[in-house]
VOGU-3710 file (C-alpha; in Angstrom, 3 decimals, decimal comma):
1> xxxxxxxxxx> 0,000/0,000/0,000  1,244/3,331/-1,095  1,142/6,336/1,509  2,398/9,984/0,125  4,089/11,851/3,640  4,910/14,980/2,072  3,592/16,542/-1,158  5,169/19,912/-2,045  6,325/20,325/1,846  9,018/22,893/2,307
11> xxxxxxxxxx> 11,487/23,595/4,796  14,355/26,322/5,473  18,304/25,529/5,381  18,820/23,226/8,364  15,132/22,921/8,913  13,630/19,133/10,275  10,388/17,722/10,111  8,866/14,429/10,752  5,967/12,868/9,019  3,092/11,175/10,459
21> xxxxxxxxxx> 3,196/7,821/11,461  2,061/4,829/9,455  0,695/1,831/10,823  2,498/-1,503/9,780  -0,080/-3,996/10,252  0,431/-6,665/7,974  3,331/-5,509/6,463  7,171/-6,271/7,102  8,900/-3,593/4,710  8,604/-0,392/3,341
31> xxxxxxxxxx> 10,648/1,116/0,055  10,561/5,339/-0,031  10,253/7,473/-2,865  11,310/11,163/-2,680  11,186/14,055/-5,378  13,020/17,732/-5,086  10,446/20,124/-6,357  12,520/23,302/-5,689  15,746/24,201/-4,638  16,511/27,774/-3,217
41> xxxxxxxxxx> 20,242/27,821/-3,397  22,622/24,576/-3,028  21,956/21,592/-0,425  20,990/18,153/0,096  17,726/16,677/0,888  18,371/13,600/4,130  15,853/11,203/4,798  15,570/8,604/7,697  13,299/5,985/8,178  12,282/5,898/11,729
51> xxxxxxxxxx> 10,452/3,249/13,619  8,575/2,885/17,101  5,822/0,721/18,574  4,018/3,159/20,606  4,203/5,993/17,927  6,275/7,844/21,468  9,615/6,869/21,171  11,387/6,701/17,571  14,243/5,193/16,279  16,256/5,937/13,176
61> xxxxxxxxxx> 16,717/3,330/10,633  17,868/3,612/6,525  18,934/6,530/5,804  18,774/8,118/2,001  20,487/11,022/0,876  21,546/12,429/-2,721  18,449/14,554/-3,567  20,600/18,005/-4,982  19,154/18,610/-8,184  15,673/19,767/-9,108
71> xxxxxxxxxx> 13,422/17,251/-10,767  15,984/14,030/-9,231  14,214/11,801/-7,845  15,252/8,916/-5,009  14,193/5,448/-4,634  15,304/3,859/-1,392  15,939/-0,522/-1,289  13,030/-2,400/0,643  14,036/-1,615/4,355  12,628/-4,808/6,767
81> xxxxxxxxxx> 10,558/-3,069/9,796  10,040/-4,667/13,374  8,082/-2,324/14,467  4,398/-1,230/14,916  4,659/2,407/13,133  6,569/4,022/10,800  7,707/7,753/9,585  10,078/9,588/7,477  12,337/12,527/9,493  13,053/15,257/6,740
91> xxxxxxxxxx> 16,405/17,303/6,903  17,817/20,079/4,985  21,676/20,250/5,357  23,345/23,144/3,521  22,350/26,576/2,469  18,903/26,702/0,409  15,866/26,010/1,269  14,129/22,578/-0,811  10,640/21,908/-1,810  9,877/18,268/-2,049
101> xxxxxxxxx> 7,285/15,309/-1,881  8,115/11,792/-0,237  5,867/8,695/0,371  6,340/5,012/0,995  5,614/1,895/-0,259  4,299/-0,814/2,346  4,555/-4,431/1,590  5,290/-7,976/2,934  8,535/-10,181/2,741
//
């Protein structure tokens, strides 16, 4: 099942943000997608997958990085989860602010 987290979200030059959480029921692994919309000046779009089972307490997983160039788009391996919830946790590192949209793939292995 396909959820989109972030459709044309942006965020300032060393700016974080986490998505809501998604519910893993029935599923084992999830495979994020990312798109830069907009790029204000030069910097690099980070991506973690976090994990939790009370939706309280999260812990970082994959990471995916590379997303520089407008229009590039990012495809992240299936990750295995263990965990009750999901999100994505957003950062901006360098000096422009980025426009972007992000989702994941759920599915079973």
């Amino acid at each position: 099942m396909y959820t989109k987290l972030a459709s044309t979200l942006a965020l300032a030059s060393g700016a974080a943000e986490r998505s809501t959480a998604v519910n893993m029921t029935g599923f084992n692994a999830v495979t994020v997608d990312a798109e830069l919309i907009s790029l204000g000046m030069a910097g690099t779009l980070n991506i973690w997958v976090q994990e939790s089972n009370d939706a309280e307490f999260w812990t970082d997983g994959a990471t995916l990085t590379g997303l520089t160039a407008i229009g590039s788009t990012l495809y992240a391996p299936s990750t295995l989860i263990g965990s009750q919830f999901v999100r994505l946790r957003y950062d901006i590192g360098g000096t422009g602010p980025m426009c972007f949209s992000a989702g994941l793939m759920q599915s079973s292995q």
